[in-house]
Backbone as CSV, one residue per row, in Angstrom:
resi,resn,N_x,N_y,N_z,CA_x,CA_y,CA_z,C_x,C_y,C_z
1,UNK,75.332,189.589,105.599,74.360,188.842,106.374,73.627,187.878,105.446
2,UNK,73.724,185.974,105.522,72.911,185.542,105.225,71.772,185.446,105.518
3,UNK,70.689,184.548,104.711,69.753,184.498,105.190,69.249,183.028,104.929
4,UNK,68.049,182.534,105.191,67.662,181.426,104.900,66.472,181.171,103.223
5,UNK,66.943,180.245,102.714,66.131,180.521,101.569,65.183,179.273,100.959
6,UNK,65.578,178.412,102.317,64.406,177.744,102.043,64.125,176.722,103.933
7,UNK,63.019,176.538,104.203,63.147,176.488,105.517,62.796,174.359,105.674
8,UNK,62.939,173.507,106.842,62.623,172.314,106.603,61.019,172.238,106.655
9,UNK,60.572,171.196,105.603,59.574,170.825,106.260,58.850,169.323,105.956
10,UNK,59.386,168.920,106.664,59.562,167.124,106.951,60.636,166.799,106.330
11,UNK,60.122,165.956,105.100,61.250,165.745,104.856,62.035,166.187,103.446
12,UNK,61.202,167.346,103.463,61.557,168.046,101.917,61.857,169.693,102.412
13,UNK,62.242,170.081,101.612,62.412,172.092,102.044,61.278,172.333,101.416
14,UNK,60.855,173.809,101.714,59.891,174.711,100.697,60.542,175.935,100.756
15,UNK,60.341,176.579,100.003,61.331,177.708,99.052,60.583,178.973,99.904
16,UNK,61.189,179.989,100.314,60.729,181.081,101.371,61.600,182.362,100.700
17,UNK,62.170,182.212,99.985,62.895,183.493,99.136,62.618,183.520,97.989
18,UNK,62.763,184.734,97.463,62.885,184.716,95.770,64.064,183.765,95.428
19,UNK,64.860,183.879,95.583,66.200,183.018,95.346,65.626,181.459,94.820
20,UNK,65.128,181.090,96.165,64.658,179.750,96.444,63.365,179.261,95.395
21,UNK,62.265,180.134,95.177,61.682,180.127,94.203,62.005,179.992,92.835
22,UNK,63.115,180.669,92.150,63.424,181.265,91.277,64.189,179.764,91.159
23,UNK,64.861,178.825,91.629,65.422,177.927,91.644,65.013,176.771,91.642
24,UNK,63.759,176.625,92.406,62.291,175.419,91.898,62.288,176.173,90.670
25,UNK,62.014,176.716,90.170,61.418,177.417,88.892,62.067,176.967,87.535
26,UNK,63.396,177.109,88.243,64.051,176.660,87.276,64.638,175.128,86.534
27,UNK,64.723,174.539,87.654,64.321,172.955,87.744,63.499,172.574,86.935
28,UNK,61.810,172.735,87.449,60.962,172.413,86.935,60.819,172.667,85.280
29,UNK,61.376,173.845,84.891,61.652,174.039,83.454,62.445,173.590,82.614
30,UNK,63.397,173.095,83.540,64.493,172.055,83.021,64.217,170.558,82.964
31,UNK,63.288,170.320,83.545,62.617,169.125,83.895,61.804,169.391,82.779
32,UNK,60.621,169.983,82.201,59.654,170.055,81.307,60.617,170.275,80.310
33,UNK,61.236,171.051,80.158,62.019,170.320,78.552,62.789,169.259,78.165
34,UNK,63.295,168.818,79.230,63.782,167.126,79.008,62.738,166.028,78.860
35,UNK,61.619,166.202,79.612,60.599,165.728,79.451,59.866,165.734,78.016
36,UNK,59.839,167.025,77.093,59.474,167.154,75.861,60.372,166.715,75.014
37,UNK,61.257,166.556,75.234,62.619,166.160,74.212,62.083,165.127,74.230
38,UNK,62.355,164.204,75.167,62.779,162.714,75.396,61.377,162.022,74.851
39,UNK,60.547,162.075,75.333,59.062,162.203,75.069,58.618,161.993,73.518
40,UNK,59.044,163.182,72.674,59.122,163.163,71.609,60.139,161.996,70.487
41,UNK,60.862,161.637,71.327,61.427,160.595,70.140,60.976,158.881,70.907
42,UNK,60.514,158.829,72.075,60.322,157.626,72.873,59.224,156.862,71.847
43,UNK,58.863,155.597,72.318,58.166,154.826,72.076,57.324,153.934,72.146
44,UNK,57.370,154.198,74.156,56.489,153.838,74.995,56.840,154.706,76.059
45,UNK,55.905,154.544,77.349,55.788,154.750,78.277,57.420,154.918,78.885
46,UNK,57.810,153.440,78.997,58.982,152.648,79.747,60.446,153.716,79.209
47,UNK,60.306,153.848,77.732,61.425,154.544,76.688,61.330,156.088,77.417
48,UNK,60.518,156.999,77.691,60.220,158.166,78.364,60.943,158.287,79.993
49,UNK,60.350,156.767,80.562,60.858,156.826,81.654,62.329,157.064,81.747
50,UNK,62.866,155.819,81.322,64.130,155.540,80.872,65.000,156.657,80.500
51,UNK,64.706,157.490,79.475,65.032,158.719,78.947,65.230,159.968,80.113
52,UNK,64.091,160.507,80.632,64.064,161.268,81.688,64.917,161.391,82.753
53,UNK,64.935,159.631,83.563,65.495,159.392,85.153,66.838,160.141,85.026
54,UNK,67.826,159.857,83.590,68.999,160.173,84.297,69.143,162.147,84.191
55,UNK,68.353,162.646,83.823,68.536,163.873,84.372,67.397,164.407,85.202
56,UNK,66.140,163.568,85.489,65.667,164.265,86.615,65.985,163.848,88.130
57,UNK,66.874,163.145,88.336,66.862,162.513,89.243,68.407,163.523,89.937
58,UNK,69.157,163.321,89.068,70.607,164.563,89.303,69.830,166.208,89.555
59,UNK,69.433,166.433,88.808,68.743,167.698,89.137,67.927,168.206,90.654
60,UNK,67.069,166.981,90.565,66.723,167.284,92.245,67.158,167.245,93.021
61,UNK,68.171,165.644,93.008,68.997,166.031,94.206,70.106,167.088,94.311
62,UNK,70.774,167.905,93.720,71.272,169.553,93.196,70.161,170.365,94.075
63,UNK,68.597,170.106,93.634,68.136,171.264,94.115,68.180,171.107,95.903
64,UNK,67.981,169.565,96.205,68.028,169.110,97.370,68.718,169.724,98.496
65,UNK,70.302,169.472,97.875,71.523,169.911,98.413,71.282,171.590,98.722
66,UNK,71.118,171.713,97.471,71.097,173.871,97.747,70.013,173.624,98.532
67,UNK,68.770,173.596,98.680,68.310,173.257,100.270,68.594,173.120,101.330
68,UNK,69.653,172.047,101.307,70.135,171.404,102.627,70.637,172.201,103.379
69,UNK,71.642,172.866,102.516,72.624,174.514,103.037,72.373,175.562,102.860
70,UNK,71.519,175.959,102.224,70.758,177.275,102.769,69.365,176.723,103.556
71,UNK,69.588,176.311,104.287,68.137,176.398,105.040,68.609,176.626,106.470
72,UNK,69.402,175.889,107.177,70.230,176.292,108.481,70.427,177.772,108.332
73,UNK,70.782,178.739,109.730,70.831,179.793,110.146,72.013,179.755,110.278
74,UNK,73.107,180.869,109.635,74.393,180.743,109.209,74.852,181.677,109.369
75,UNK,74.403,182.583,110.150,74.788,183.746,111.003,74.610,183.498,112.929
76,UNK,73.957,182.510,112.836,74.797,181.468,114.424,75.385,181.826,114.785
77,UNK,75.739,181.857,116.333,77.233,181.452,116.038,77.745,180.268,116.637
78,UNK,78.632,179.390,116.027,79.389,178.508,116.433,79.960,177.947,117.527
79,UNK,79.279,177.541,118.445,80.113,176.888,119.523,79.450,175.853,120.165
């Protein structure tokens, strides 16, 4: 039996399981150390930005997706 692990709300999910939590969680930590990496050798503002986008931007939408499909009721049934 599935379940749902993160439910809609507008136009973003919010996390309603441990699963789902545990998975923002992990993002965000993956996000704060790319952020400290990149950060650390940059040289402005713009160099940080630059640095960051191409992995925070893949990452969310990842977390997006695992959203997208666990949030529907998937014990339905089909017809």
């Amino acid at each position: 039996m599935k379940f749902q692990w993160f439910k809609p709300w507008g136009w973003i999910y919010r996390p309603v399981s441990w699963q789902a939590f545990l998975l923002v969680l992990l993002t965000l930590l993956f996000c704060l150390q790319v952020f400290m990496a990149v950060d650390a050798n940059s040289h402005s503002v713009s160099d940080t930005l630059y640095g960051i986008f191409p992995y925070f931007v893949p990452s969310w939408m990842i977390l997006y997706w695992i959203a997208s499909k666990t949030s529907v009721n998937l014990t339905a049934p089909q017809g």
